[in-house]
C-alpha positions as CSV (number, residue, x, y, z in Angstrom):
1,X,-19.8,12.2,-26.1
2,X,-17.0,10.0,-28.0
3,X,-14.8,12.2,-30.3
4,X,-15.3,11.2,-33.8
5,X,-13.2,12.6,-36.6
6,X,-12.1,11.1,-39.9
7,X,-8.7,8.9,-39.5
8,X,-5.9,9.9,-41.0
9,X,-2.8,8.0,-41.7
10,X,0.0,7.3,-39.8
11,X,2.8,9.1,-39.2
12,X,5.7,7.0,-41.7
13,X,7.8,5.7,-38.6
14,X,6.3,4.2,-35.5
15,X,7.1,6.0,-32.2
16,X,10.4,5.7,-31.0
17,X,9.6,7.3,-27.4
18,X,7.1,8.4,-25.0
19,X,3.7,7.0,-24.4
20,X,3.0,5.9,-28.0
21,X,6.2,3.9,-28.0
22,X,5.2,2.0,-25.0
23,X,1.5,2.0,-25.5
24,X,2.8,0.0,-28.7
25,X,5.4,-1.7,-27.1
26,X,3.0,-2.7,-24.7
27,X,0.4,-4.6,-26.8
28,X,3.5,-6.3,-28.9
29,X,4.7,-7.8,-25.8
30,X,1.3,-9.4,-25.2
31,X,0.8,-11.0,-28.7
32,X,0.3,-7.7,-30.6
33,X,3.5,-8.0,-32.6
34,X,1.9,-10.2,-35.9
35,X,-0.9,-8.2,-35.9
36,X,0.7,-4.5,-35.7
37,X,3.1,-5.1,-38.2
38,X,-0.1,-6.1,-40.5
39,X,-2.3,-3.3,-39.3
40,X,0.4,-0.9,-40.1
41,X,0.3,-2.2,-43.7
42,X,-3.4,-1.8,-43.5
43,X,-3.4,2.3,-41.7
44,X,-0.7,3.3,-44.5
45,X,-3.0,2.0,-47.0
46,X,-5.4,4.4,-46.2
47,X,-8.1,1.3,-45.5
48,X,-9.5,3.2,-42.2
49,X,-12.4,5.2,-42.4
50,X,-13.5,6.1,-39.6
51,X,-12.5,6.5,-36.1
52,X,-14.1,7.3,-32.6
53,X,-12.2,7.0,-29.4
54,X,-14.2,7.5,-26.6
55,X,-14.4,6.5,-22.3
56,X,-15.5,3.0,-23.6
57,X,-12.5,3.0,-25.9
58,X,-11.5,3.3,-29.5
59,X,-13.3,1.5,-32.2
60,X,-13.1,2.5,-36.4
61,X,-14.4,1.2,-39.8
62,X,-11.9,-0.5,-42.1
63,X,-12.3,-1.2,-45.8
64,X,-11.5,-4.7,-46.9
65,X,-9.5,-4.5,-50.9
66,X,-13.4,-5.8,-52.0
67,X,-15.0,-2.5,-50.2
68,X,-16.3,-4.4,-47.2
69,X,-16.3,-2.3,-44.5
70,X,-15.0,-4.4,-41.0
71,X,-16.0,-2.4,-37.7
72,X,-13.4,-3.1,-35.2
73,X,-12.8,-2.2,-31.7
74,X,-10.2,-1.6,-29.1
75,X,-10.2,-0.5,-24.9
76,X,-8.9,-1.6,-22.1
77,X,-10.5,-2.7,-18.6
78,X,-12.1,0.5,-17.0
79,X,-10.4,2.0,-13.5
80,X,-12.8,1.3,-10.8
81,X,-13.9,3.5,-8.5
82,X,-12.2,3.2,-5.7
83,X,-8.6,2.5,-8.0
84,X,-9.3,5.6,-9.7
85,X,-10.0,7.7,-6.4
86,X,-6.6,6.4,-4.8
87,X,-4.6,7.1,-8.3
88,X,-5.6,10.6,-8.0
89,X,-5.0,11.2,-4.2
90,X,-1.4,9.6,-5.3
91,X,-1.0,12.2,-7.9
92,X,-2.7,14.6,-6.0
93,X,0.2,14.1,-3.1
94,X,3.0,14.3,-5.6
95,X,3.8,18.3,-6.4
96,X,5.9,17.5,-9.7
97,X,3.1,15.2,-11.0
98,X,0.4,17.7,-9.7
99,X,2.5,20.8,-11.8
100,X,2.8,18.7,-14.6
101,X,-0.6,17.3,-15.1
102,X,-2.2,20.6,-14.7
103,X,0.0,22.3,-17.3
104,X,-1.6,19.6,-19.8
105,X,1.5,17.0,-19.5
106,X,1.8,13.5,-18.8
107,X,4.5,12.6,-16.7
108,X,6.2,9.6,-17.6
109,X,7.1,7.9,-14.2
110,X,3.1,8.5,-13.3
111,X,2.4,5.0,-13.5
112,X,4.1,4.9,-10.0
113,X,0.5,6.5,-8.6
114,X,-0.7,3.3,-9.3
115,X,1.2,1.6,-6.5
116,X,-0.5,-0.4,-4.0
117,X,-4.3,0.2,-5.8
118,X,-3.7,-3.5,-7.9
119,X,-4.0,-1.8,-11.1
120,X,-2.0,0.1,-13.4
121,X,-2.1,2.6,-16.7
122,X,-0.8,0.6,-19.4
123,X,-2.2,-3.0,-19.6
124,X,0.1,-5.7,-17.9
125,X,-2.0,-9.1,-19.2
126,X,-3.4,-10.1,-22.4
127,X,-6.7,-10.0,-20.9
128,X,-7.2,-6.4,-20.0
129,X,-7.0,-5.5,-23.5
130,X,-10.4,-6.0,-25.1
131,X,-10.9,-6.0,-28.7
132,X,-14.0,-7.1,-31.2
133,X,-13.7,-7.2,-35.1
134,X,-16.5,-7.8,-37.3
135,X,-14.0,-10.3,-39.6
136,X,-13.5,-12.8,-36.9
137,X,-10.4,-14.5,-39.1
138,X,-8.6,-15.5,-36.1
139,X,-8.9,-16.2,-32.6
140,X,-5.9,-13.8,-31.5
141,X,-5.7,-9.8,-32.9
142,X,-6.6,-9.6,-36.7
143,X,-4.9,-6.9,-38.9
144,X,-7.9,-5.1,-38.5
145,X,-7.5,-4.4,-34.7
146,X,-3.6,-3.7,-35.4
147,X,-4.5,-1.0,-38.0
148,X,-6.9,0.4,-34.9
149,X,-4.3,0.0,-32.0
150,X,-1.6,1.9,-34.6
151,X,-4.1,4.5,-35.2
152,X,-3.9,4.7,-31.2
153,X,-0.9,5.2,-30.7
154,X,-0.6,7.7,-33.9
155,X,-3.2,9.4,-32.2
156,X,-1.0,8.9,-28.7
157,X,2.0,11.0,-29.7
158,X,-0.5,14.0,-29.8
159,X,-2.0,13.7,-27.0
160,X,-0.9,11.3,-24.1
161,X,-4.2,11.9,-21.7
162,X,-6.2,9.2,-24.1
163,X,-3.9,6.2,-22.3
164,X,-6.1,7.6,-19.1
165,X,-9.3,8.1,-21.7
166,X,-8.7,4.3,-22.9
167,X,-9.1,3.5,-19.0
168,X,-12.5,5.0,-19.1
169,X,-11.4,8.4,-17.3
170,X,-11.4,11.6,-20.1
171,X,-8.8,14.6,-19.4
172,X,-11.2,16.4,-17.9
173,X,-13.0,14.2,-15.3
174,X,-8.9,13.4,-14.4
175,X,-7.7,17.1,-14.0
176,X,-10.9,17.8,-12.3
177,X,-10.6,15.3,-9.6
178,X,-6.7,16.1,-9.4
179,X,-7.9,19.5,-8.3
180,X,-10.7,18.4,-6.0
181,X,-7.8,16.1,-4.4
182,X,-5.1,19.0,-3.6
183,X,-8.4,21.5,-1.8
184,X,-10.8,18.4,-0.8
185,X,-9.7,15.5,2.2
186,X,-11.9,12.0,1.2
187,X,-13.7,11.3,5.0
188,X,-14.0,8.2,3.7
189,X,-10.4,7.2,3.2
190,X,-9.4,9.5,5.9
191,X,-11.7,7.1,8.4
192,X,-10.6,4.0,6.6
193,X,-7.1,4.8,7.5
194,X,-8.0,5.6,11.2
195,X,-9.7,2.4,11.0
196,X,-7.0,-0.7,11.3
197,X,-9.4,-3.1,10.4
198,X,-10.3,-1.5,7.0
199,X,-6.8,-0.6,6.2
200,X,-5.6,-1.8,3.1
201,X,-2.4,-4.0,3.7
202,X,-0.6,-1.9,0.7
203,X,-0.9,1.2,2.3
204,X,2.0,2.7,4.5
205,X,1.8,2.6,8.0
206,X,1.0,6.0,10.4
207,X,4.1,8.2,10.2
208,X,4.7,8.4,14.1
209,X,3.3,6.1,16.7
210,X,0.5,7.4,18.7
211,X,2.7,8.0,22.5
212,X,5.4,10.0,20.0
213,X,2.7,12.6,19.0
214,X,1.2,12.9,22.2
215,X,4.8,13.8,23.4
216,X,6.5,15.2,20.5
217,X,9.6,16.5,22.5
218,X,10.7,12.7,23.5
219,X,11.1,11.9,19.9
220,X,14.3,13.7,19.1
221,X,17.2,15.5,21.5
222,X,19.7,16.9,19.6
223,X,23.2,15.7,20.8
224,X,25.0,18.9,20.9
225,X,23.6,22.4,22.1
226,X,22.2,24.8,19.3
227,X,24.7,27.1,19.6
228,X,27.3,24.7,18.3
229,X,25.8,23.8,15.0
230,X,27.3,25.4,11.7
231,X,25.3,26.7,9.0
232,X,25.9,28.2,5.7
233,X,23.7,29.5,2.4
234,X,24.7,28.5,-0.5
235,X,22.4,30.6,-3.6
236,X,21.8,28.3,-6.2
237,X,22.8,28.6,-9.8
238,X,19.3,29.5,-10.9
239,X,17.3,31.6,-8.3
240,X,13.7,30.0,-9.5
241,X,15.6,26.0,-9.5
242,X,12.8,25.0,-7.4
243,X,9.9,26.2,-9.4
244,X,12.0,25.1,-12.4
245,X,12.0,21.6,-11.3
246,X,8.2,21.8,-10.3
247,X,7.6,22.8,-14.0
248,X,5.7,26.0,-15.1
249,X,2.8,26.8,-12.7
250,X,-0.7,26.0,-14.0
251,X,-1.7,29.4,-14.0
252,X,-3.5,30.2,-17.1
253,X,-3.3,34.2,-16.1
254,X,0.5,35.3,-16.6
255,X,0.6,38.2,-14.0
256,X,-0.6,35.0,-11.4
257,X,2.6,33.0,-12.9
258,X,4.9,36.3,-12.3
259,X,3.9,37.3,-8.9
260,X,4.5,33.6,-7.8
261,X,7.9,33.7,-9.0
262,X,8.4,36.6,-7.0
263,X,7.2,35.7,-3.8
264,X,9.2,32.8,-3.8
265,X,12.2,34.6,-4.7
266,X,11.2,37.0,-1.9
267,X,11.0,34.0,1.0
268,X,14.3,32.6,-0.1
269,X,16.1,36.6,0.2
270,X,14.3,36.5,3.5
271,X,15.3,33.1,4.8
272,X,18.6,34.7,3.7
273,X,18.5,37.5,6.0
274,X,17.3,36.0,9.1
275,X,20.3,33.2,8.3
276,X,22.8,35.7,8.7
277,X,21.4,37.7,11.6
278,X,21.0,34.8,13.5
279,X,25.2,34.2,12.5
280,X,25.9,37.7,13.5
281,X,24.0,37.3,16.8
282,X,25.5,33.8,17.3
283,X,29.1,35.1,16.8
284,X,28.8,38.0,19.3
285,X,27.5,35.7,21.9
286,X,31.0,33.6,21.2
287,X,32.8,37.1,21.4
């Protein structure tokens, strides 16, 4: 079911960063420009009644200045299938973009998911951005369909999982398939990439070639003996920098967030330990 509330207007300034910026930024660079500024005019004048954005995109009822009401719409081309399944496998392979999409944020670079599946997030041609308007004035974006797509991006800087929801995939049906990603292996693209006949050109080769793995100890000799290599531990600044980095866990149960904190702090004291014993050990074989 679509959400349907009662538009509001505008925040005063447009965006100046994150999705809603380049959402914006986005359309104006495809011939938006004329008809934003316009439908700007049109959203602060309070002119929009209604509004519904939904997975076939966003659509809303504008009063003309004679009471007319214009019913204009807005999405953009639908992921298929298979392009949607290899965007979340992407993410899915990515830890950052897995940590931050499960805590309920969208990572900016996540566009780079949507490498190799011939498709991408925000639209790239004029003609993956669909729009309809009841007033049919001109043949390009009317100021109705501006006052929509500013509404949009309004709506954007609240909450930057509708850029996937204008794609036809909701929050949900994404963070669910994220998790069925990490914990379930597709057999299908699993035997397509076993398969050289059905692999897609895009994709990266096999990480090893087949006589490596089957003898793994050919691949690399190290030119000195172990005994002569150096090593050292350095702590760093903040003992959780890796889960830092990673972002906040998406644990919704706090004790689950604290006890994962401390196990990791417990393997790097322990990697610690075995570091210097094996030094100590090292150093009295020298002695």
């Amino acid at each position: 079911m679509p959400r349907r509330r009662k538009a509001l207007l505008p925040r005063a300034k447009p965006p100046e960063s994150g999705w809603a910026f380049r959402f914006l930024a986005r359309l104006a660079a495809l011939g938006w420009e004329d008809a934003l500024v316009a439908g700007r005019a049109v959203a602060l004048s309070n002119a929009v009644t209604s509004l519904e954005i939904g997975r076939a995109g966003a659509r809303a009822d504008i009063k003309t200045a004679d009471g007319h009401l214009e019913e204009t719409s807005l999405s953009l081309l639908p992921l298929g299938t298979v392009a949607k399944r290899r965007v979340l496998k992407a993410m899915a392979a990515r830890a950052r973009f897995a940590a931050h999409l499960l805590a309920g944020r969208l990572p900016e670079d996540v566009e780079g998911a949507f490498q190799g599946t011939g498709r991408t997030l925000l639209p790239v041609d004029a003609g993956e951005v669909v729009f309809r308007c009841s007033c049919a004035e001109v043949p390009g974006p009317c100021a109705h369909a501006g006052a929509l797509a500013v509404l949009l991006g309004d709506r954007l800087q609240d909450d930057p999982f509708l850029v996937f929801l204008l794609r036809g995939v909701s929050k949900e049906e994404l963070l669910d398939g994220l998790q069925r990603a990490r914990t379930q292996p597709e057999r299908k693209l699993a035997s397509d990439a076993a398969d050289p006949a059905t692999r897609n050109a895009a994709d990266p080769p096999e990480p090893l070639p087949r006589h490596v793995l089957e003898r793994p100890e050919l691949f690399y000799r190290p030119g000195e003996p172990v005994t002569a290599l150096r090593a050292s531990y350095a702590p760093p600044d903040h003992p959780e920098a890796v889960l830092t980095r990673l972002g906040p866990p998406p644990f919704k149960d706090p004790e689950a967030t604290r006890l994962l904190v401390e196990l990791h702090r417990a393997i790097g004291l322990g990697a610690r330990e075995r570091l210097a014993e094996w030094e100590w050990r090292k150093a009295g074989v020298r002695g």
